[in-house]
N, C-alpha and C positions, 0 to 999 in steps of 0.2 A: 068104389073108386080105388086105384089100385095106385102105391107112392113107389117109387125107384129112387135107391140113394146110389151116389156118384162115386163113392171110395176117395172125395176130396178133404184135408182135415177142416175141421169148423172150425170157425171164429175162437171158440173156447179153447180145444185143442194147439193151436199155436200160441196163444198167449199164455198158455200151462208151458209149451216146452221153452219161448222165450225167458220165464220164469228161474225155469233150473240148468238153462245157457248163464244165465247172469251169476246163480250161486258157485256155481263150477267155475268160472273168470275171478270169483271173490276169491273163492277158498286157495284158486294157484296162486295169487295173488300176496293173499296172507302166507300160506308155503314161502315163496320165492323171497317174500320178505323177511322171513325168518330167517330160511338159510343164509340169504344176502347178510344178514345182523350179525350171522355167527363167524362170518370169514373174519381175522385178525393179519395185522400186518407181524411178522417175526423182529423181535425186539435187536437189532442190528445196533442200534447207539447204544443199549445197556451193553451188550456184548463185548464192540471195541471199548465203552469206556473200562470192565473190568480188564479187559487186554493190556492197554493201555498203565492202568495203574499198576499191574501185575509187571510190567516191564520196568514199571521207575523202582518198585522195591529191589526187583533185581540188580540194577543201574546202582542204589544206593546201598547194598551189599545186604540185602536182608537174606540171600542164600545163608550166608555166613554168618551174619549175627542176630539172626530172628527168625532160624530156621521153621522150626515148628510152627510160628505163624505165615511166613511166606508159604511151607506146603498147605496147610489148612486154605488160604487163598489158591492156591493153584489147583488142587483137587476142587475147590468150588467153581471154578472157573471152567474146569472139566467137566462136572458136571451139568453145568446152565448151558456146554454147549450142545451135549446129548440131549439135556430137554427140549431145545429148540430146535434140535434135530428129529427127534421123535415127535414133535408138534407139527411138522414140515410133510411128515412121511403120512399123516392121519389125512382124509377126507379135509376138503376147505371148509366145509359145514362147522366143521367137526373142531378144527384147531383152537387152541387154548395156551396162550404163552404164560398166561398171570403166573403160573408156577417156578417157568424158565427165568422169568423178570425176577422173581424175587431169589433166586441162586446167584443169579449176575450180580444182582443188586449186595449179594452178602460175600462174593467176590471182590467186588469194590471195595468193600469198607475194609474186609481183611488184606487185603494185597495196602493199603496206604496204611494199617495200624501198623505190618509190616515191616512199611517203609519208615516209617517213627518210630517203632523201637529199634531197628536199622541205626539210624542217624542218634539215638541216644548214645545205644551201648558203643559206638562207634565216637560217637566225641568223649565218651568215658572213658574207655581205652586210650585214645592216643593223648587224652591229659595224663593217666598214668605211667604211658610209657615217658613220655615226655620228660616228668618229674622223677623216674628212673633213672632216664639219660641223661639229666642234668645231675643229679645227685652221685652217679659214680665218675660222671667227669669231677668233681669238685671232690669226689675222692682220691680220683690218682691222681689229683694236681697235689694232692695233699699230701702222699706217698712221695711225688716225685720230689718236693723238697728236703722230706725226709733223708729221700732215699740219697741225694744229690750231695747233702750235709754231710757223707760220712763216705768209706771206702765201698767201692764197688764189689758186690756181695753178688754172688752169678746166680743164683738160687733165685734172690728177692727180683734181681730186674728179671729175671725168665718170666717170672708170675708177674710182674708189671707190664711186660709187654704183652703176654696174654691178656693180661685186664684191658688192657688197653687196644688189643683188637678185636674185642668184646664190644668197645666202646663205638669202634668204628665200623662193626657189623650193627649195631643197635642205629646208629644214626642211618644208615643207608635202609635199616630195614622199616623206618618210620616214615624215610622218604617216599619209600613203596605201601608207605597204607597198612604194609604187614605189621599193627600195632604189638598183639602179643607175642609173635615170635622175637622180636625187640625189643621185650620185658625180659624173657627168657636167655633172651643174651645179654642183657645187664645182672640178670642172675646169675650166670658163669662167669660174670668178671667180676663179680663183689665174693665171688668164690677163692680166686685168686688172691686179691687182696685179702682175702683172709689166710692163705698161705703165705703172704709176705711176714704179716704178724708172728706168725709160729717160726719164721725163719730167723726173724729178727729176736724172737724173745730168745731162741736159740742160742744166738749170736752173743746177743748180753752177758748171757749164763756161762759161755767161754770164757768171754774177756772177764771180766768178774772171777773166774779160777783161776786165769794167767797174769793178770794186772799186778801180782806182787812181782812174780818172776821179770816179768820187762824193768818194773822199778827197779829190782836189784840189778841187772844188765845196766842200768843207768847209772846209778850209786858208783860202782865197780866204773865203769870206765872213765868217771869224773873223778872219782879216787887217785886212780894208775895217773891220771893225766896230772892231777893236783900234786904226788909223789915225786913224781918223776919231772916234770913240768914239760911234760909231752903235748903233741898235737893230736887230737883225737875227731872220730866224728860220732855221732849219733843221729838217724833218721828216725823222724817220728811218722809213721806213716798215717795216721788218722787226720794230724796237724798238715801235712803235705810239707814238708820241712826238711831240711836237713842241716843240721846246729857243727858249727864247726866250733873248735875247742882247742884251750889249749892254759895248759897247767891249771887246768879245772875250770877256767871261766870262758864265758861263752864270746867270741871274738867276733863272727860272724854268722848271718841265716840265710838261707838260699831256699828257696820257692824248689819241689822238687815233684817230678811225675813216676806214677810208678808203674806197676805190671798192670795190665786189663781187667785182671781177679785180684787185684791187689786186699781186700779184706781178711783172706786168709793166709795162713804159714804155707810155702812151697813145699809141694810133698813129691813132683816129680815135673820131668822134664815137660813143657807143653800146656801147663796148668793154668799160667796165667800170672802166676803169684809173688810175688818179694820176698824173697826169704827172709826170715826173723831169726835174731840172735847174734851172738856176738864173733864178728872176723876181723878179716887185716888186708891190707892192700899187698896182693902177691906183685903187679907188673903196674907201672906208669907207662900208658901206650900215647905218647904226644903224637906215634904215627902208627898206620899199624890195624887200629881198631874202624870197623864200619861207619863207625859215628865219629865226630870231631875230636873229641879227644877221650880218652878213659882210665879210670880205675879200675882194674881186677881184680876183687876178691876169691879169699880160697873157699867160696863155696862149691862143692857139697863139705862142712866141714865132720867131725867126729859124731858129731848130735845128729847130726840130718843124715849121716851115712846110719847108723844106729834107729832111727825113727822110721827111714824109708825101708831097712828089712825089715823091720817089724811089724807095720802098715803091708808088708808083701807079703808075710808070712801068716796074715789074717786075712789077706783078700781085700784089705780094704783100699787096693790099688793092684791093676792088672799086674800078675806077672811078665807083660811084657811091657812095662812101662821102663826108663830110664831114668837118674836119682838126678839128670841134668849138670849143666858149670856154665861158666863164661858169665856170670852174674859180674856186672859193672856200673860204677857211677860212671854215667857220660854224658858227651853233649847231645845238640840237637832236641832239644830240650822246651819249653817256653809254647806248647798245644794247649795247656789249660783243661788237658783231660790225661786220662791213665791209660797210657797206649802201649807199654813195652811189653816184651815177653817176659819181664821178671825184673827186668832191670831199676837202677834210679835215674833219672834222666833231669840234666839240667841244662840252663841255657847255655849256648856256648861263651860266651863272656863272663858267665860265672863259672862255667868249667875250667877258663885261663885262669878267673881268682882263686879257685879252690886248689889247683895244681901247685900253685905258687907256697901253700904251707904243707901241701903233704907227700908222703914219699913212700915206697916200699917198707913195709911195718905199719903203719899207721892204722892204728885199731878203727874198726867200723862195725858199731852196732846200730842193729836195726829192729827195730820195736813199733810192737802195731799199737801203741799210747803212749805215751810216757809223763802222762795227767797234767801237774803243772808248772814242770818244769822244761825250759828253763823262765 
């Protein structure tokens, strides 16, 4: 008996390839879930928030005062962006931010440490400068009464007014935030005031060499006046005074304003200064003179024509300077400051009383103290 097979699969045969249809649907299955596990979403909120904080330290000046830490933050912050740039470019399977996250994440802390040493060193500063600024003001105020108490000395207010726009670049520069250049310009004006000092201990060491010679100019013209029982005058110019006299005792005092530089002895025309030493009234001008009424003295007299070549002769006044005249007691008087060009200036109502006892001759000396007399 003879069997013919059909070329159809058997029952066994299909249920074998059903078999290994099923394990191939497992295995894509598992595949596709694996891959699907390894896609990550790119860390966008770690990213802005380093952004973010990296903007407020800048905002709160940490370019400036916490430099090294804000770059440390801003190089991290470039780097977490590259890593999650490089995570972006890989296969989806395949990306992996946890790396990226933890750069961002050390951008963040550095970008706000920062901003908090930012905000320290920055309130630290402007209490120093502060306490700068307050302390050279409450220096030239100190100066200024000094300086106010005594004849105007063109040296000392030069470096007072520099201290003092020292003071008012420090304050405009605190207003601006700009703490330490604010420090820096209180340091150029406690400069200053320290040249006031040396100007002034200067000063002292003069008057202190000359204080006999004014006294004998005083002695000597209360003498002549006591002798003779003449009218005389003597100006004190420290005291702001000037002592009318007459057969040596003292009859009347008049308030008196003097030159602009009045501290020092007149050495040429233009200076500023009152001449010191002993003159006389050349001219009673009742009319005549610019100001209300005047006294002329013969300055430049023998001393000061004698001091000014001498002083020219060393340079220590241009050769083309002039030795000056027209030095007068006059009115127009009563400013309460030292405004003339050399002159003495009194009120006009006491220039009528003062006129009334003196006359052409009338000795006038003028002395930068004359201690405590009368």
């Amino acid at each position: 008996m003879m069997i013919f097979h059909t070329g159809l699969p058997t029952h066994d045969s299909n249920q074998k390839t059903a078999s290994l249809l099923s394990i191939i649907l497992i295995c894509l299955a598992s595949v596709l879930s694996l891959l699907l596990s390894g896609c990550q979403d790119p860390p966008l909120a770690a990213l802005e928030k380093a952004r973010l904080a990296l903007k407020n330290a800048e905002y709160v000046g940490a370019k400036k005062y916490a430099e090294a830490q804000y770059r440390e933050a801003e190089k991290s912050l470039q780097d977490g962006r590259m890593e999650v740039a490089r995570q972006k470019g890989r296969f989806s399977p395949f990306r992996n931010y946890k790396r990226g996250d933890s750069i961002l994440a050390l951008a963040f802390e550095s970008a706000n440490k920062a901003a908090a040493d930012a905000q320290d060193f920055h309130g630290e500063l402007k209490s120093r400068a502060d306490n700068a600024y307050n302390g050279l003001k409450k220096e030239l105020a100190s100066w200024r009464d000094a300086l106010d108490g005594s004849l105007t000395l063109f040296n000392a207010e030069k470096h007072w007014s520099t201290a003092d726009m020292a003071l008012k670049m420090s304050q405009s520069l605190i207003i601006k935030d700009e703490y330490e250049e604010a420090i820096r310009a209180v340091e150029k004006g406690k400069k200053s005031l320290v040249q006031i000092s040396q100007v002034l201990n200067e000063y002292a060491n003069e008057e202190a060499q000359k204080i006999k010679v004014w006294r004998r100019w005083v002695n000597e013209t209360l003498e002549d006046s006591r002798r003779n029982g003449t009218t005389g005058i003597i100006v004190d110019k420290s005291a702001h005074k000037l002592y009318l006299i007459k057969a040596g005792k003292l009859i009347h005092t008049y308030d008196c304003e003097l030159g602009y530089n009045s501290a020092k002895q007149k050495y040429f025309a233009g200076d500023g200064a009152t001449p010191e030493g002993k003159y006389y009234v050349t001219k009673d001008r009742h009319n005549g003179s610019k100001f209300y009424k005047a006294l002329l003295i013969n300055y430049p007299n023998e001393t000061d024509k004698k001091r000014f070549a001498e002083n020219k002769r060393k340079g220590f006044i241009s050769r083309w300077a002039h030795i000056g005249a027209l030095i007068e007691i006059h009115g127009d008087g009563g400013r309460k400051d030292d405004w003339t060009d050399g002159c003495v200036a009194l009120t006009n109502g006491e220039m009528d009383h003062l006129m009334q006892y003196v006359s052409v001759g009338t000795p006038v000396t003028i002395v930068r103290r004359s201690e405590a007399w009368p």
